[in-house]
C-alpha positions in Angstrom: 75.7 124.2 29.7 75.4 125.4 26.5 72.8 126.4 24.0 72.1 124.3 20.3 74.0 125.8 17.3 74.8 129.1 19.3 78.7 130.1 18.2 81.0 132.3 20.0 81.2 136.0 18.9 84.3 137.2 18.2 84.2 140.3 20.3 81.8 141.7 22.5 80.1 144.3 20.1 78.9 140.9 17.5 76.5 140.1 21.0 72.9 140.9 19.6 69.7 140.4 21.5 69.0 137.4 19.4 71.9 135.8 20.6 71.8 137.2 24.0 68.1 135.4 24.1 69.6 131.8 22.8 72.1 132.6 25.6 69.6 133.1 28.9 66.6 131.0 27.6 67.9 128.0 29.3 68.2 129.3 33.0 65.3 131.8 32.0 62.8 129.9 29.5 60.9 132.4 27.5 63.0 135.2 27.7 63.0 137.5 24.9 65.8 139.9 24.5 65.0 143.1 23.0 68.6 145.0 23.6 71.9 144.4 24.5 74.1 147.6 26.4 78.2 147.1 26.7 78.7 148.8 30.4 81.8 147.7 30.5 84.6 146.1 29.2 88.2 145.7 30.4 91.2 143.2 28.5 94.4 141.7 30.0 94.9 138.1 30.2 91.5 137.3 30.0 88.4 139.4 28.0 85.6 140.5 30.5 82.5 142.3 29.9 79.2 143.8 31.7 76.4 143.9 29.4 72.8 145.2 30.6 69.8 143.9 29.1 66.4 144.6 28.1 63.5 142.6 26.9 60.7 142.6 25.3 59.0 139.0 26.8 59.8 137.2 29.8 62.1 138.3 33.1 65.7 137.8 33.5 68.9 139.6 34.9 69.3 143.2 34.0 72.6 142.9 33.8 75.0 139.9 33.2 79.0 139.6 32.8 80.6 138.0 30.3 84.1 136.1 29.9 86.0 135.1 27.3 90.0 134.4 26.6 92.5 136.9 25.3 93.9 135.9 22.3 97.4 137.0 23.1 97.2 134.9 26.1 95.5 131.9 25.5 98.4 129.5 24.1 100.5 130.3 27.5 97.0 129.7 29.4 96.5 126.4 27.6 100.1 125.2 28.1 99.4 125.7 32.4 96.3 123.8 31.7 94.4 126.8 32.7 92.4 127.5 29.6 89.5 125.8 29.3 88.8 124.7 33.2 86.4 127.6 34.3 84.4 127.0 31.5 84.2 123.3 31.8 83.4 123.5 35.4 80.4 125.4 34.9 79.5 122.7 32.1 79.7 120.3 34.7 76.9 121.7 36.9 78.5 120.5 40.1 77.7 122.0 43.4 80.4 124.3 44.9 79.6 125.0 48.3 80.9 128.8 48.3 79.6 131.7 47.2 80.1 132.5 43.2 78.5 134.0 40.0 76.1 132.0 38.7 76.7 130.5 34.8 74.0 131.4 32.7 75.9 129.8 29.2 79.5 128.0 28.7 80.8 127.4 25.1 84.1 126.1 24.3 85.9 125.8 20.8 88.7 123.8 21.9 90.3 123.6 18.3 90.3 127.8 18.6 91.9 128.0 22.5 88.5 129.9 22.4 85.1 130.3 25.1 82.7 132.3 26.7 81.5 132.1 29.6 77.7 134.6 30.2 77.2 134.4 34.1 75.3 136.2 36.9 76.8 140.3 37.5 77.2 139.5 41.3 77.5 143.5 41.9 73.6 143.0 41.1 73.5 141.9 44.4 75.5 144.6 45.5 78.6 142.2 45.9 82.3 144.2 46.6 84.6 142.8 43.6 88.2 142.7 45.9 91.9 143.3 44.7 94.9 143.8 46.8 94.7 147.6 47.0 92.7 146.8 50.2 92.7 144.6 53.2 89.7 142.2 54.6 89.4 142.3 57.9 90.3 139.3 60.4 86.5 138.6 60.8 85.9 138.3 56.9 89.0 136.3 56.0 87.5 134.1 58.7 84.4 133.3 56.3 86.8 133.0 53.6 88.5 130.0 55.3 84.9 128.9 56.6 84.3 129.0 52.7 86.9 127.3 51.6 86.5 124.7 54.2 82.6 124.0 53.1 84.4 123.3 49.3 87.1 120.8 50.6 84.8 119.3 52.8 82.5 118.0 49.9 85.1 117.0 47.6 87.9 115.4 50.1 89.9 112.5 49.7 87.8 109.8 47.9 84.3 111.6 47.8 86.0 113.9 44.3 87.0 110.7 43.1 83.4 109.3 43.3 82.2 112.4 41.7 82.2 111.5 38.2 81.6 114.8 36.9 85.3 116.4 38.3 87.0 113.0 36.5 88.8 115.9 34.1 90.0 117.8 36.8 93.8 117.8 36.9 96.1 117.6 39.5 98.1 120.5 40.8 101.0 120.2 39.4 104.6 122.9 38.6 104.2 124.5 34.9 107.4 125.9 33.0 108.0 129.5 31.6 107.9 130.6 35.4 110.0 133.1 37.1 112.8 134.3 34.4 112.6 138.2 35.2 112.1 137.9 38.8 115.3 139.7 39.4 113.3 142.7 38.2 110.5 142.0 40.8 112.7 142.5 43.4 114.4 145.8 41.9 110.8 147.0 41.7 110.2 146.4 45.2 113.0 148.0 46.5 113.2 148.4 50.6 110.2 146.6 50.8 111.2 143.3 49.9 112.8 141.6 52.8 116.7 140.2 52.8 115.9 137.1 53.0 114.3 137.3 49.3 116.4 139.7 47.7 119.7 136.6 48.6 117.8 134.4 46.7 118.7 133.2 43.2 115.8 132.7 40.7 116.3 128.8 41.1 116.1 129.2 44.8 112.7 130.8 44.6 111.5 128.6 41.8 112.9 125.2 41.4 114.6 124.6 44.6 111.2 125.7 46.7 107.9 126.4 44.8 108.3 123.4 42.9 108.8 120.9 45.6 106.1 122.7 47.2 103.8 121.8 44.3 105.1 118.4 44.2 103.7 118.2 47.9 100.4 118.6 46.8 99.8 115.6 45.4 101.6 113.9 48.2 98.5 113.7 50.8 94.5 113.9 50.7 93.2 115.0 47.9 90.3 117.9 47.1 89.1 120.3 44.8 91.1 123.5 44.5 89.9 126.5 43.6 93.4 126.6 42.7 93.8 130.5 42.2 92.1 132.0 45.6 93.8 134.9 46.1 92.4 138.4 47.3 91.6 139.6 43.8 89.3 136.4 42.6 87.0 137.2 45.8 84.4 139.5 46.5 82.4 140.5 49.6 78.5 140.0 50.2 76.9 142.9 52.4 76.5 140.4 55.3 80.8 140.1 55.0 80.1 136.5 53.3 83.2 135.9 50.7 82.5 134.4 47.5 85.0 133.5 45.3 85.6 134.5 40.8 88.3 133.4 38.3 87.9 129.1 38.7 90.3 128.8 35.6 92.9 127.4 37.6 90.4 125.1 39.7 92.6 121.7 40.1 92.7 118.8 42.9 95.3 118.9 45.5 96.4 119.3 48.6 94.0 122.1 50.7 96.7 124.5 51.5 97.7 125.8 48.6 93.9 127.3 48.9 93.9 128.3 52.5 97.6 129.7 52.2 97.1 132.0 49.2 94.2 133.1 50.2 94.8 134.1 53.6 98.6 135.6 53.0 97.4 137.9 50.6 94.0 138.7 51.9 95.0 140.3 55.5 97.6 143.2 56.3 100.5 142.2 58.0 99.7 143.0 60.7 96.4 141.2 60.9 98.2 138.3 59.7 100.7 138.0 61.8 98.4 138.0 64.9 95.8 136.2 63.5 96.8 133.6 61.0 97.0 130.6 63.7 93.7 131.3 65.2 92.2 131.9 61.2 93.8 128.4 60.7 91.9 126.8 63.3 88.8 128.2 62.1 89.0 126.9 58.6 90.0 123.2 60.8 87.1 123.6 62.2 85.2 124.2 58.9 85.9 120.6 57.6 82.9 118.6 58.4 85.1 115.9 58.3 85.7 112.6 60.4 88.5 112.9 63.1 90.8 110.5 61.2 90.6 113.1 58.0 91.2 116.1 59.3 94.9 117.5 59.3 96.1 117.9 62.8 96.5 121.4 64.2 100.4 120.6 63.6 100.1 119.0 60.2 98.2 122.2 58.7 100.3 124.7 59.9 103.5 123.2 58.9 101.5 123.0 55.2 100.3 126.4 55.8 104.1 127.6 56.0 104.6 125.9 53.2 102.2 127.8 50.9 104.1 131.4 51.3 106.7 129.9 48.5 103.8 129.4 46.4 102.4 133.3 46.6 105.9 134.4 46.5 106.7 132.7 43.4 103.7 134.1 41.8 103.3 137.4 42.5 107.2 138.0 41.9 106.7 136.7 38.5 103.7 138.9 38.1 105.1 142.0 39.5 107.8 141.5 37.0 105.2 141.1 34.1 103.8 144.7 33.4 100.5 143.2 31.4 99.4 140.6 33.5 97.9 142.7 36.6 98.3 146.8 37.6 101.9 147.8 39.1 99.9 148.8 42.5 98.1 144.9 42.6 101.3 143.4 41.9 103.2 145.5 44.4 100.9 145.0 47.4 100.7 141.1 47.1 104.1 140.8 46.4 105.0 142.5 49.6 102.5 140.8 51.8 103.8 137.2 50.2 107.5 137.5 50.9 106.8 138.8 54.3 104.5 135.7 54.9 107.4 133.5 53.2 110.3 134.9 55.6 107.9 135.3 58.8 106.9 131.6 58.1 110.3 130.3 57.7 108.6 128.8 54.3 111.4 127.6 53.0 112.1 125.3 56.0 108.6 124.0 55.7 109.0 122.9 52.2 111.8 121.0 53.3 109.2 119.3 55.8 106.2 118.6 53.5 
């Protein structure tokens, strides 16, 4: 998806109409763009942008949200893989069976660890962007799962091999540079983080359980991931319907690394505790799949146990990394991940796997 000799800008003020118009005209032939309006813009790992839009021929969107790399994080982005995957994805044009902005224009300039991606402003349609400051309820992490489930379901063992399209997709594999200053996680967490955690060495946490974790994804069925589903890359439709942002970190893999991360940080703990087997089920039940292909109720929970080291892991190392998400983000998924990983008995689990 992309548009003939159109470069990308180097920051959001070089958008003009004109290229705003080279931009839309192939979703909305004949569009002329007569103005271009930054709404908003906010930077941290990644550059994203609301623009509104006026023109003077044709109809399109009157507003549309823009996304584009940081430079001061894109070398660590490309060395996880991460960088260009979102933007290739879109490129691809493949059908993902969840709810998600729609691409109106992906460039890449690979030699510059540089894209943009110009897709649909899903607030248009008066869609709740999430974060971890608040809980879903039980009833709309259930359509997460159910949402999730309609993804893997189309892409599951051998059917995303016989889609030529995803042949770049990578599996999910461990990356370096993780977890260094996590002792300063759990400082930051004080009472909150449980016991259990706070014994734990920094190679406990990471190489010793997330890792083999990982390594377990590759180790059964294979689907594809949006690799990154946590609360804050969803959003809520007025009907409750989730849909899901950020597919940077889309890979192939094992399905619970999706299903875990989403639904440990998406509930209170509360909710979760009481509801997570019965949310299980439902996302089971979600897989239109033949009876020899699902996971068995014991296979996915023992998986789904499995997943807390991976949210731990994470959101410890994020917490402890001040730019990378806001203090009161990090705080709240780092609590509700190590009490899923202790509750869980995670560690156990990855021994399983």
């Amino acid at each position: 998806m992309g548009a003939q000799g159109l470069s990308i800008p180097r920051d959001w003020d070089d958008i003009t109409p004109e290229w705003m118009t080279a931009a839309l005209s192939g979703h909305f032939p004949g569009v002329e763009v007569s103005a271009v309006n930054l709404l908003m813009r906010t930077d941290g790992t990644n550059k994203r942008a609301r623009f509104g839009v006026e023109y003077s021929s044709g109809s399109g969107p009157a507003q549309v949200f823009a996304k584009a790399p940081d430079p001061g994080h894109a070398e660590l982005n490309n060395a996880t893989g991460g960088l260009f995957n979102e933007p290739r994805l879109f490129q691809t044009g493949v059908a993902l069976p969840v709810d998600h902005p729609t691409p109106y224009l992906s460039l890449i300039d690979e030699s510059a660890l540089n894209y943009i991606i110009v897709m649909e402003d899903v607030t248009t349609r008066a869609a709740d962007p999430l974060n971890a400051t608040r809980a879903m309820t039980v009833e709309q992490a259930v359509n997460g799962v159910r949402a999730l489930g309609r993804l893997h379901t189309k892409y599951w063992g051998q059917r995303i091999a016989n889609e030529p399209a995803l042949g770049w997709v990578q599996p999910y594999v461990a990356w370096g540079r993780m977890g260094s200053k996590i002792p300063v996680a759990i400082e930051l967490m004080g009472d909150s983080c449980p016991d259990e955690v706070r014994a734990m060495t920094v190679k406990e946490i990471i190489e010793d359980t997330w890792v083999p974790y990982i390594g377990s994804l590759s180790t059964s069925p294979q689907t594809l991931l949006h690799g990154d589903a946590h609360i804050g890359n969803t959003y809520l439709l007025p009907d409750d319907e989730v849909g899901f942002l950020d597919w940077q970190v889309v890979r192939r893999g094992n399905w619970s690394v999706d299903v875990g991360y989403f639904l440990q940080g998406a509930l209170s703990l509360e909710d979760r505790r009481q509801s997570e087997r019965d949310i299980l089920e439902e996302y089971r039940a979600a897989l239109d799949l033949p009876a020899q292909e699902r996971p068995s109720a014991e296979e996915a929970f023992l998986r789904y146990r499995a997943s807390a080291s991976h949210g731990l892991a994470l959101w410890l190392s994020t917490l402890s990394t001040p730019d990378w998400q806001a203090r009161e983000v990090s705080l709240s998924l780092a609590q509700r991940y190590s009490a899923a990983f202790v509750d869980l008995e995670s560690r156990s689990a990855v021994s399983a796997v």
